[in-house]
SEKOL-741902 format. One record per atom (N, C-alpha, C): x, y, z; residue number from 1; chain; atom name. Coordinates in pm, 1 decimal, decimal comma. Layout:
<atoms>
> X Y Z seq mol atom
> X Y Z NUM A CA
...
</atoms>
This chain:
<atoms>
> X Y Z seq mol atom
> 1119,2 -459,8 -1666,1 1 A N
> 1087,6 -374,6 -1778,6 1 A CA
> 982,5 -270,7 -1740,7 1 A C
> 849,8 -318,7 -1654,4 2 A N
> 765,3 -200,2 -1604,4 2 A CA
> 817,3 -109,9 -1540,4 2 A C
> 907,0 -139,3 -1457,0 3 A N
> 969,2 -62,8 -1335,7 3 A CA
> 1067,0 94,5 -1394,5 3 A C
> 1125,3 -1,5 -1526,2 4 A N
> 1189,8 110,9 -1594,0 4 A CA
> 1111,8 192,1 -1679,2 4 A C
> 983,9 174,4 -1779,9 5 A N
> 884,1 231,2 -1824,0 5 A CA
> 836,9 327,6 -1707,8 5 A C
> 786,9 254,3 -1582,2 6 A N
> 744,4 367,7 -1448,3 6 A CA
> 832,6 454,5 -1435,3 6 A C
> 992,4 453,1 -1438,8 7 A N
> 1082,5 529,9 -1384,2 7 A CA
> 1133,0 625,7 -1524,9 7 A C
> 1102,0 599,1 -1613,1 8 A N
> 1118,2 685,7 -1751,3 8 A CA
> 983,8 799,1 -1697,2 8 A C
> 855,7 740,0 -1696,4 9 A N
> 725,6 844,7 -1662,0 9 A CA
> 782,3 919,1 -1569,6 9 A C
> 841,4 931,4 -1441,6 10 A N
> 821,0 960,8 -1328,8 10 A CA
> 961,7 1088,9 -1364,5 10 A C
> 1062,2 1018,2 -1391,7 11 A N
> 1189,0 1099,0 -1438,3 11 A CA
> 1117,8 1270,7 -1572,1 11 A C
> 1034,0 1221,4 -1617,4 12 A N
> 991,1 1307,3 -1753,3 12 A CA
> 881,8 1440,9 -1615,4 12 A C
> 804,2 1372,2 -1547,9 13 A N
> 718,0 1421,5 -1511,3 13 A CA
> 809,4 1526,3 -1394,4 13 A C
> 907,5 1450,0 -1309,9 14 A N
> 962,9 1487,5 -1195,9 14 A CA
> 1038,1 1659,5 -1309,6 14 A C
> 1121,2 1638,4 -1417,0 15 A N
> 1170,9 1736,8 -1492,2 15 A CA
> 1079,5 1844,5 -1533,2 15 A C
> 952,2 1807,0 -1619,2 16 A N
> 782,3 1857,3 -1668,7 16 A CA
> 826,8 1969,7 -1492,1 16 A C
> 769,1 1927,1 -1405,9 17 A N
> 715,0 1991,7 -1308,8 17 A CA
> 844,4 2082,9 -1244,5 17 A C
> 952,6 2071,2 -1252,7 18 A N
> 1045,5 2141,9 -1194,7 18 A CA
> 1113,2 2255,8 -1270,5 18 A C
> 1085,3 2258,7 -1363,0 19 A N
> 1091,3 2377,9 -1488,9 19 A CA
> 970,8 2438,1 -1513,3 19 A C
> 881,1 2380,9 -1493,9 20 A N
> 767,0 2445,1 -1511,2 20 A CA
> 680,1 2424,7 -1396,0 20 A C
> 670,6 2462,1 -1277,7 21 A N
> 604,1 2439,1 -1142,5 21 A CA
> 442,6 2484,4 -1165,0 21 A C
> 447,2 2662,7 -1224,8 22 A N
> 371,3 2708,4 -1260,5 22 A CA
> 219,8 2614,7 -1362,7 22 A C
> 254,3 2531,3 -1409,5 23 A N
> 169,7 2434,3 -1494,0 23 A CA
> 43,2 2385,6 -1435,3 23 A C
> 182,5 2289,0 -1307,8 24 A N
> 89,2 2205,7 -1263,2 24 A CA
> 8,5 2251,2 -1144,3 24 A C
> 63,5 2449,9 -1071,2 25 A N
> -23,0 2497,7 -948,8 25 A CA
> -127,5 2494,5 -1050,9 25 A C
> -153,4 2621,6 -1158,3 26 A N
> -259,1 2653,0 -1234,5 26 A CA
> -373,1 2516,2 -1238,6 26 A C
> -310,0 2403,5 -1290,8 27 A N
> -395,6 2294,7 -1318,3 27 A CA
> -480,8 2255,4 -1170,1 27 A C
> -386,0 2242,8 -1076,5 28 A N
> -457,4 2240,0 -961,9 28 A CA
> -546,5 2339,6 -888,9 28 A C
> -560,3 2451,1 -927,0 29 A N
> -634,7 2598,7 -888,6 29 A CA
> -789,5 2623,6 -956,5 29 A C
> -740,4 2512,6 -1113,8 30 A N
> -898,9 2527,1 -1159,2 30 A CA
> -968,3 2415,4 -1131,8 30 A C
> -1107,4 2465,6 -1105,6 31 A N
> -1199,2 2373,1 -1053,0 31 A CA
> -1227,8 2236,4 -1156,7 31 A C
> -1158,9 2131,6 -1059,2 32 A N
> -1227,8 1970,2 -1154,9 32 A CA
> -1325,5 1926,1 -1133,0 32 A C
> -1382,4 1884,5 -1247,5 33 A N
> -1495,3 1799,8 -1281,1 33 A CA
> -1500,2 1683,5 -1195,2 33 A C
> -1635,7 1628,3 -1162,9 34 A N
> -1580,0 1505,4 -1071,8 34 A CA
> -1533,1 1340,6 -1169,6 34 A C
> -1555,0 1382,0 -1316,9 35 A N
> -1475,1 1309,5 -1373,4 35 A CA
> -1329,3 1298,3 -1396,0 35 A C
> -1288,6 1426,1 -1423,5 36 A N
> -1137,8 1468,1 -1392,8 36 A CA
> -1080,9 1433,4 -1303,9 36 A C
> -1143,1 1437,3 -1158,0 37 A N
> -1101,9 1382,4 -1034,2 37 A CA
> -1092,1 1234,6 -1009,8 37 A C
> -1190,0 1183,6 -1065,5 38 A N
> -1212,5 992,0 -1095,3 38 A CA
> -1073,5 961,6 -1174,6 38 A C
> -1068,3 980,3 -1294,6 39 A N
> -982,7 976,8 -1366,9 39 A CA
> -818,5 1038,0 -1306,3 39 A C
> -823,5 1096,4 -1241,8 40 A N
> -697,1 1173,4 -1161,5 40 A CA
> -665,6 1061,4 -1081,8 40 A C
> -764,5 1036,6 -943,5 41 A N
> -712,2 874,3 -869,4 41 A CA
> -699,8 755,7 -957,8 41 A C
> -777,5 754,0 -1070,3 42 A N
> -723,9 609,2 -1117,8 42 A CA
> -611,8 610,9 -1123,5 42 A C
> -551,9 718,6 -1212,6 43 A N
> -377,6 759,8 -1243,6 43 A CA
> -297,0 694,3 -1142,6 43 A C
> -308,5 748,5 -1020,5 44 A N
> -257,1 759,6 -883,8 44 A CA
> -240,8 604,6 -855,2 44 A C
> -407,1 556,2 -858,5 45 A N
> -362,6 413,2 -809,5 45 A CA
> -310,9 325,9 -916,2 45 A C
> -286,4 358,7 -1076,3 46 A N
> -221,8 302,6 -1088,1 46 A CA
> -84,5 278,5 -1094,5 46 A C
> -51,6 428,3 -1079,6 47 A N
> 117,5 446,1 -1051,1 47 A CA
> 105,2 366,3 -885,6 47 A C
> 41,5 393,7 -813,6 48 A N
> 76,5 336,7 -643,0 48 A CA
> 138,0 193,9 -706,9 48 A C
> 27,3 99,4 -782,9 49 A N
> 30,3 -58,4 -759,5 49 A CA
> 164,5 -67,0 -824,3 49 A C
> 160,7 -6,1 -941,3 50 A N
> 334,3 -3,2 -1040,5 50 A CA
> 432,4 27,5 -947,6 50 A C
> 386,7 121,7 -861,6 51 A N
> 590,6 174,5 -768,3 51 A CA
> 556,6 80,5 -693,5 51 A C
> 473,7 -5,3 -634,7 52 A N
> 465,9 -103,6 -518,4 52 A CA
> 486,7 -206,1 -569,9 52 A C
> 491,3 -302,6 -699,3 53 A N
> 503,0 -415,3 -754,9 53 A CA
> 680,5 -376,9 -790,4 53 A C
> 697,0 -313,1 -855,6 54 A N
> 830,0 -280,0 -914,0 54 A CA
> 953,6 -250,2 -790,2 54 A C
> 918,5 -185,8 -671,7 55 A N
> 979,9 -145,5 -599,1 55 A CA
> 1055,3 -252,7 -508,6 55 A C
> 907,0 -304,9 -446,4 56 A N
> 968,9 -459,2 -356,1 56 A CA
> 1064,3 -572,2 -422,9 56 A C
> 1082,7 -576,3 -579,9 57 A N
> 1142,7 -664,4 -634,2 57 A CA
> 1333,0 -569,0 -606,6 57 A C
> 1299,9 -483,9 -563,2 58 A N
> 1465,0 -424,0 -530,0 58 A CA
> 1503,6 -459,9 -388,3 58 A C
> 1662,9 -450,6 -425,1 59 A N
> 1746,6 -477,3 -292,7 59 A CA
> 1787,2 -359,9 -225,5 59 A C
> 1761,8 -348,2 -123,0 60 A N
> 1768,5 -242,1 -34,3 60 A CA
> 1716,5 -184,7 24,9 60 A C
> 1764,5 -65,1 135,0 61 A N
> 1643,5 -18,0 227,4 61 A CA
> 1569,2 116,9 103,3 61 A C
> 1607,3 200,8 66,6 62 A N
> 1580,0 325,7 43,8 62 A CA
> 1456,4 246,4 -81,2 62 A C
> 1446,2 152,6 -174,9 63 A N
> 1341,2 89,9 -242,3 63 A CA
> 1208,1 35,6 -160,4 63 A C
> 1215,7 -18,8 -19,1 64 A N
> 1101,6 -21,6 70,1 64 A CA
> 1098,7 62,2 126,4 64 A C
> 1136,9 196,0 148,4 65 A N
> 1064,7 318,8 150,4 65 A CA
> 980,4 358,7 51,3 65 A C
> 1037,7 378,8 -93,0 66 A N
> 942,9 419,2 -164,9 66 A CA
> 873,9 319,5 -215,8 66 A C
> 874,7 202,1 -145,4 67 A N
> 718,9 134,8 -173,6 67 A CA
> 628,4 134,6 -42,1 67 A C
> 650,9 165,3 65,2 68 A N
> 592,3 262,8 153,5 68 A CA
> 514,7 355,0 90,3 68 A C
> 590,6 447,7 57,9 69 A N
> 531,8 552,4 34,1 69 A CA
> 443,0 539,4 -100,3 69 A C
> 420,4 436,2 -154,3 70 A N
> 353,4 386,5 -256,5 70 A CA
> 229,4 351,5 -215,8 70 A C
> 242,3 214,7 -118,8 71 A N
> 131,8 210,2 -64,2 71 A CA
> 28,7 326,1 42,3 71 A C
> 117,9 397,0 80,1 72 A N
> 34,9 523,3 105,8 72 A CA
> -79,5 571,4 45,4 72 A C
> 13,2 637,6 -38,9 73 A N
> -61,8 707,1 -174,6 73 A CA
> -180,2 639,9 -212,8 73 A C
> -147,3 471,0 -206,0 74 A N
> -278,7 405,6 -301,7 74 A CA
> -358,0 388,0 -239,0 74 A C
> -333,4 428,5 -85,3 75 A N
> -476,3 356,8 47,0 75 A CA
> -512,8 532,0 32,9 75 A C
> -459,3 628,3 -6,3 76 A N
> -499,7 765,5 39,8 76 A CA
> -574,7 798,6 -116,2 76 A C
> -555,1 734,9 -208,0 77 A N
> -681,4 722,2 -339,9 77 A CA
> -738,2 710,0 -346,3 77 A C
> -731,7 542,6 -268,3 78 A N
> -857,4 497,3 -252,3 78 A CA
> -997,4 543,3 -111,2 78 A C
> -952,1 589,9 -32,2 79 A N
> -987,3 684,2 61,5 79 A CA
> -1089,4 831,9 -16,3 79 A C
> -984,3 873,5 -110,3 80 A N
> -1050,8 1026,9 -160,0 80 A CA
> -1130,3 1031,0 -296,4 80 A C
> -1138,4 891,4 -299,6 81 A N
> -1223,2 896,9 -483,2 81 A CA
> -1346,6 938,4 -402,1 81 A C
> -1388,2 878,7 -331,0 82 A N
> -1567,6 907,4 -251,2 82 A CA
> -1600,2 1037,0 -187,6 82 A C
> -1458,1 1057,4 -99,9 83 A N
> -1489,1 1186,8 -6,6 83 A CA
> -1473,8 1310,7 -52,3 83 A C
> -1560,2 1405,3 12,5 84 A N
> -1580,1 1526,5 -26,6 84 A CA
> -1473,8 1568,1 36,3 84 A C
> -1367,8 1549,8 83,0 85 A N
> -1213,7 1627,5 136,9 85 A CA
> -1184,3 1631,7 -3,9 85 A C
> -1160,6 1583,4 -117,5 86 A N
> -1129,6 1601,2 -231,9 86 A CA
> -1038,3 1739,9 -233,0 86 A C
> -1210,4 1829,6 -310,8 87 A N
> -1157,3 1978,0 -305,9 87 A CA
> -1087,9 2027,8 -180,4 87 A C
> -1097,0 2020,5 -69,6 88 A N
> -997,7 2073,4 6,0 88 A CA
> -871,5 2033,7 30,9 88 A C
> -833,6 1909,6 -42,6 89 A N
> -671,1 1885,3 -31,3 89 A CA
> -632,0 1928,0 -178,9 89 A C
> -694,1 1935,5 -293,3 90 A N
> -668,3 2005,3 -435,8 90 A CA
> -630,8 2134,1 -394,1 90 A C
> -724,9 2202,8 -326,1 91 A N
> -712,5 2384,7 -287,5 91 A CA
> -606,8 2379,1 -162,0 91 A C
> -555,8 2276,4 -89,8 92 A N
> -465,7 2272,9 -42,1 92 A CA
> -311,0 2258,2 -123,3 92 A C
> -325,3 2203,6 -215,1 93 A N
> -192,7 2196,1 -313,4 93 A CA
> -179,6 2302,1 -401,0 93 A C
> -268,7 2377,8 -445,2 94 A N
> -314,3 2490,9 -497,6 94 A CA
> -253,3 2633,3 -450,1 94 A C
> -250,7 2591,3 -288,0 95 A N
> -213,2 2757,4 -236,3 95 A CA
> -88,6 2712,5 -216,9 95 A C
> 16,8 2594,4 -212,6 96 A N
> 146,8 2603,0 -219,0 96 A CA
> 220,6 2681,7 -331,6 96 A C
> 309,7 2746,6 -234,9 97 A N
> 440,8 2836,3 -353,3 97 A CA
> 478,7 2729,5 -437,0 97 A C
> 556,8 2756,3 -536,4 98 A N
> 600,1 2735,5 -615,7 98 A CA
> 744,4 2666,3 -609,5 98 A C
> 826,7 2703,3 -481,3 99 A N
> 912,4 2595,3 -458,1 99 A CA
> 896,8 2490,2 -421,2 99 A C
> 743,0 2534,4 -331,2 100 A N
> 724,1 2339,3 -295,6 100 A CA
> 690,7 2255,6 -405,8 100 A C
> 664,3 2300,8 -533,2 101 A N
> 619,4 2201,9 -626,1 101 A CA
> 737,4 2195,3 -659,3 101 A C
> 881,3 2270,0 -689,6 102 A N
> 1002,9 2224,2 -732,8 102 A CA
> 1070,6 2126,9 -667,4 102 A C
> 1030,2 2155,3 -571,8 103 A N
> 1096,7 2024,3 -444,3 103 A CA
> 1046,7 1911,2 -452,3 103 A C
> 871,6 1894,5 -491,3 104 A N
> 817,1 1768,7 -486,7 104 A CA
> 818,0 1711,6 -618,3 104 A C
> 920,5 1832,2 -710,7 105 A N
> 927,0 1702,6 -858,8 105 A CA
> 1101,0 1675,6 -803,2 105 A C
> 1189,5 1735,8 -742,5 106 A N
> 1270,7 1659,3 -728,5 106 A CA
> 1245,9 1536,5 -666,1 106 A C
> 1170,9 1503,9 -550,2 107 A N
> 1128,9 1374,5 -495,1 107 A CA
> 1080,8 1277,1 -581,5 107 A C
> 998,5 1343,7 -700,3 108 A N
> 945,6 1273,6 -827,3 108 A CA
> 1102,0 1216,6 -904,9 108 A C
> 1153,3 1344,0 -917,5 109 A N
> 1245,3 1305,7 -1016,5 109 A CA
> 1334,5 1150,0 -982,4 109 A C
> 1422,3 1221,6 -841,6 110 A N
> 1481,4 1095,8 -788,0 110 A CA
> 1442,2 943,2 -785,1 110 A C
> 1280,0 957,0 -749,3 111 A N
> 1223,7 822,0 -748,6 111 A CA
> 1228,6 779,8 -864,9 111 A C
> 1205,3 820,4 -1000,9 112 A N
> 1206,9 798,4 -1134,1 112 A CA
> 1314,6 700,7 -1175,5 112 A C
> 1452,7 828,9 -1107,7 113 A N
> 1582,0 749,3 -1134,7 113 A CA
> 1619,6 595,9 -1064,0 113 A C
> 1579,9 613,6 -913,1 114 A N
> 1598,6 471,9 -882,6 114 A CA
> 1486,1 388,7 -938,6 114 A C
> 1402,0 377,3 -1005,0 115 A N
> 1320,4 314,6 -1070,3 115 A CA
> 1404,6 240,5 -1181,6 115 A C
> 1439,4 329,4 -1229,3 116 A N
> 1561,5 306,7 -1342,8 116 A CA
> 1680,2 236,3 -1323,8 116 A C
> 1731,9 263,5 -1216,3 117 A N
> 1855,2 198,8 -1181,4 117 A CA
> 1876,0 119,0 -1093,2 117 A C
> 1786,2 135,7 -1001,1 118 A N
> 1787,1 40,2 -852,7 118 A CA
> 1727,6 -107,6 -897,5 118 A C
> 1637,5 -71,0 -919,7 119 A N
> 1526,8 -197,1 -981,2 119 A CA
> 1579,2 -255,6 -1020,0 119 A C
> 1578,8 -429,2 -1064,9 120 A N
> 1619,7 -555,6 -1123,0 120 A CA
> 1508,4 -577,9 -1215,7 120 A C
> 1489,3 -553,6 -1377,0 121 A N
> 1361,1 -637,8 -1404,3 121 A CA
> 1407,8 -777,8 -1475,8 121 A C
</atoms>
């Protein structure tokens, strides 16, 4: 049941960002608060632990990839809540065009869907 709640978020957000790319550069271009930023990795790690709990309960290879790439994300959160690289990987996502954010909500999107469908809850 989480897995599909995660993959409903991820499906809404992956769509949010691929129609509207423009949203989420802007959001990333203005300067965050270092509460905004706290609050930004919590997000993160808690989607990481959700695609990593939800993911491994699937059969197949392409589901331990994206819990790979889950646990990534949540060791690279937990890594940047402290460090001052912060702002320079924000202003690094910031100066990407606008297709790369269309591309990285399709990666969003897709994962959403096998969330949805791959998953066993």
């Amino acid at each position: 049941m989480l897995s599909k709640i995660l993959g409903i978020i991820w499906i809404i957000f992956g769509a949010l960002w691929f129609f509207r790319p423009e949203g989420l550069k802007n959001r990333l271009k203005r300067k965050m608060s270092r509460r905004m930023r706290r609050t930004v990795y919590v997000f993160i790690l808690i989607f990481g632990f959700l695609l990593m709990g939800s993911v491994f309960k699937a059969h197949g290879v392409l589901p331990k990839v994206v819990g790979i790439i889950g646990i990534i994300i949540t060791i690279k959160a937990i890594l940047l809540i402290t460090s001052k690289t912060s702002e320079k990987i924000f202003g690094w996502w910031a100066e990407r065009p606008l297709t790369f954010f269309r591309i990285w909500a399709l990666f969003v999107f897709a994962t959403g869907l096998m969330l949805m469908f791959v998953t066993k809850s």
